[in-house]
N, C-alpha and C positions, 0 to 999 in steps of 0.2 A: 504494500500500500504506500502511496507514494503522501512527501509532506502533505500536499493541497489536498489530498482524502481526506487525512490523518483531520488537520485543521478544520476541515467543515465538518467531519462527525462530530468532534468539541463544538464546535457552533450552534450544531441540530440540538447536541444535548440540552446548552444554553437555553435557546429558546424553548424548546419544552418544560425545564423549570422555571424558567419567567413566565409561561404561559399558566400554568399549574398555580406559581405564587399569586396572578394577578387574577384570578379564578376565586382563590379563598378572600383574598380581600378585600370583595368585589361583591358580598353575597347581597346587599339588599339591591344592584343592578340586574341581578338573574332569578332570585327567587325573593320576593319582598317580603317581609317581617318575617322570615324563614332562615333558618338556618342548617348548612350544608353539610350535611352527620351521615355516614354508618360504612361499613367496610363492604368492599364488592362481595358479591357470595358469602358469607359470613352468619354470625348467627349474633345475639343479643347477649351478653356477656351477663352471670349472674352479680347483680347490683353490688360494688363496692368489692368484687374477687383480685381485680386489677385498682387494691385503693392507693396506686404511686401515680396512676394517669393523672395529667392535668389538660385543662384544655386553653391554649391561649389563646384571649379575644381584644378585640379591638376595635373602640366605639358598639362594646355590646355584642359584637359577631363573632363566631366561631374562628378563626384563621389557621392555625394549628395546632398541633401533640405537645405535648412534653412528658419526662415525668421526675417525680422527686427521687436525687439523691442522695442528702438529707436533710433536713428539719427546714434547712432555707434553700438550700441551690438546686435547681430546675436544669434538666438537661433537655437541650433543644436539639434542631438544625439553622445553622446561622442564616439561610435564607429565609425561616419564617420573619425576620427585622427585616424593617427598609432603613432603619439608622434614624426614621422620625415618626413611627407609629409607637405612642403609649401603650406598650400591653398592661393586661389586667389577667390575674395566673389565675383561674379557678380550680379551687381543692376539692376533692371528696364529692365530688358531682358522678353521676350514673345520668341520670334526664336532664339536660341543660336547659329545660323548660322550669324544672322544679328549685328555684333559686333560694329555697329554705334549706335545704339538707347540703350546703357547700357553699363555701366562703369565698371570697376574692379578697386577692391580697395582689399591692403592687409592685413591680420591678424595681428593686433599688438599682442593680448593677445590670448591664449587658454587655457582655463579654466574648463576643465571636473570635473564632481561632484568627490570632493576628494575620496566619495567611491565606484566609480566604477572603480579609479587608484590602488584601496587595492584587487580588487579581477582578475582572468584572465580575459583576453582579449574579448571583441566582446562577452559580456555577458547583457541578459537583461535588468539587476538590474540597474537603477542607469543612465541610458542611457540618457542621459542629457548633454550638453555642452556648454557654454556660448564662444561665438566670440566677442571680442572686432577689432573695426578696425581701421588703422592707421589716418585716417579721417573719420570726420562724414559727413553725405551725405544730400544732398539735396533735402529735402522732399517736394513733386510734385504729380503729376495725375500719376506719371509712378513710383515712389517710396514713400511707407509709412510705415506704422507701423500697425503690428496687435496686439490687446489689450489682455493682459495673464487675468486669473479668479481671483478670491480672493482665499485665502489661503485656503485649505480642504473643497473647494466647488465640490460635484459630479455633475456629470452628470446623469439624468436620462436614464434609458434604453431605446432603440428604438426614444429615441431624433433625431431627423435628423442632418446630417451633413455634411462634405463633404472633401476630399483629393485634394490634388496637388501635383503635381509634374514630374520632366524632367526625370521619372525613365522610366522600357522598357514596351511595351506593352503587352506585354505576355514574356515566362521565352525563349524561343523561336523563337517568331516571330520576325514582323518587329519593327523596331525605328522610330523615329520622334524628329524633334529638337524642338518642340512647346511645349510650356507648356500645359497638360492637367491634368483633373478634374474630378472625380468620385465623385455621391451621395452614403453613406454608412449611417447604424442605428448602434447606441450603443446597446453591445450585455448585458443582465444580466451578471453581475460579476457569478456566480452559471456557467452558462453556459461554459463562459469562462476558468473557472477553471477544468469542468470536459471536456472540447474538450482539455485544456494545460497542465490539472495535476496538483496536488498542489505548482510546480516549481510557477504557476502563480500568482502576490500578487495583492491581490486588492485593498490594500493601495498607488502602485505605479503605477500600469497598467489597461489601459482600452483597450479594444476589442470591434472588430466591424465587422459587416456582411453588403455585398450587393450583386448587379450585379457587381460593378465595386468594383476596389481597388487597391492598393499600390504594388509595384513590386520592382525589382531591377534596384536601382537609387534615390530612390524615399525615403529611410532612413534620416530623420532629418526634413522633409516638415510637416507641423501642420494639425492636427486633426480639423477642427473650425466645430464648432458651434454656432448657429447663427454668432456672429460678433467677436468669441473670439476665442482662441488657447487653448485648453484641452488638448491637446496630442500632441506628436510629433514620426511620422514612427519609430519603433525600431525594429521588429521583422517581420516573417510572416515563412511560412513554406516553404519549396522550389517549389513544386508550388503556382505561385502567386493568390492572394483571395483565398486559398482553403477552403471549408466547414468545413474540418473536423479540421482544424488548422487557424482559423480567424486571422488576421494579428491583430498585438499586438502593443501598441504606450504607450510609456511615460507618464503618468497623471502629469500634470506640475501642477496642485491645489499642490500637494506634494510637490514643491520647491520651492515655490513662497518666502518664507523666504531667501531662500538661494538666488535666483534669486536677489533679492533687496540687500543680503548684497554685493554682488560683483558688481554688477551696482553700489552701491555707492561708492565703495572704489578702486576697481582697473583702 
């Protein structure tokens, strides 16, 4: 594949995550006083099982994932910020219609990995973002913490796993304010790289294939397997789960250094 390939599949991928981000933050343009919730093929997550999910909003809307790890810092993907949207983190939420049973608390710190600040906007690389928040929360049966990996630990292929998140059910269809949850398998790096092209690095990103999967909304919500956060939503193609473009997530093994020195210091 020659450079000028190389460059425009970087480019394609670009613009499908600008397309994606300008999608979530855009919902009362496409769906009015509605908000763009549930994971493709998926099913309804029992209430508060996944109590580390957050959902971040902005001006009141859904926009993306996160989830807590711990009492104050929020793990994202750095393209859910545009550098001048206020988010507002909601905790302990399951129906985002039901604004009694989960709190909002606001971002003191945002923190995107300094080098995905040095390259354009709404690009793969790097797609990592640490939330500090103005208070720490009260950790409960309906709010906790999901446990990150140790430093440059892979994942094996075809591992089982699984997604969350308040993103849309399909790229078209209907919404849902509930939190939902698709089983997905880790796809061979090999694979991954010849369905994305060599744009895709497999020092920093992991892929993955199912029935169900991650959509628009649904950017920054964690990869787990078994009981741990490997990933975190950063990519997928514009149709949502598609075969031939497997949605793409953040490999957090690769930051964990980084992760820690900002949890300690900021």
């Amino acid at each position: 594949m020659t450079a000028s390939e190389s460059s425009l599949i970087v480019f394609i991928m670009t613009i499908i995550i600008s397309l994606l981000l300008l999608a979530s933050l855009l919902p009362h343009l496409t769906f009015t006083a509605h908000v763009n919730v549930g994971i493709v093929n998926g099913k309804e997550v029992t209430p508060h099982s996944r109590s580390y999910m957050v959902s971040l909003q902005a001006y009141g809307h859904h926009i993306c994932g996160g989830f807590l790890i711990s009492d104050q810092f929020v793990l994202t993907a750095a393209h859910c910020w545009n550098g001048l949207n206020i988010l507002m983190v909601v905790v302990g939420a399951h129906d985002l219609k039901d604004s009694k049973s989960s709190d909002h608390i606001r971002v003191k710190s945002y923190i995107p990995h300094p080098k995905y600040e040095e390259k354009i906007p709404y690009q793969p690389y790097d797609d990592i973002m640490l939330l500090k928040l103005e208070k720490k929360v009260q950790l409960n049966k309906k709010v906790g913490v999901l446990p990150l990996p140790n430093e440059g630990e892979d994942i094996k292929p075809e591992a089982a796993c699984s997604v969350a998140g308040w993103g849309r059910l399909m790229i078209d269809g209907s919404v849902s304010n509930l939190l939902m949850e698709a089983k997905v398998s880790v796809m061979n790096n090999n694979e991954c790289r010849n369905r994305w092209g060599p744009s895709y690095s497999v020092s920093q990103m992991i892929c993955v294939y199912g029935r169900g999967g991650s959509c628009q909304g649904d950017s920054g919500g964690p990869l787990v397997c078994g009981n741990t956060a490997v990933g975190i939503t950063s990519f997928s193609a514009l149709r949502c789960n598609s075969s031939d473009h497997p949605n793409g997530y953040t490999k957090i093994s690769a930051y964990i250094q980084w992760i820690d020195i900002v949890t300690r210091n900021v």
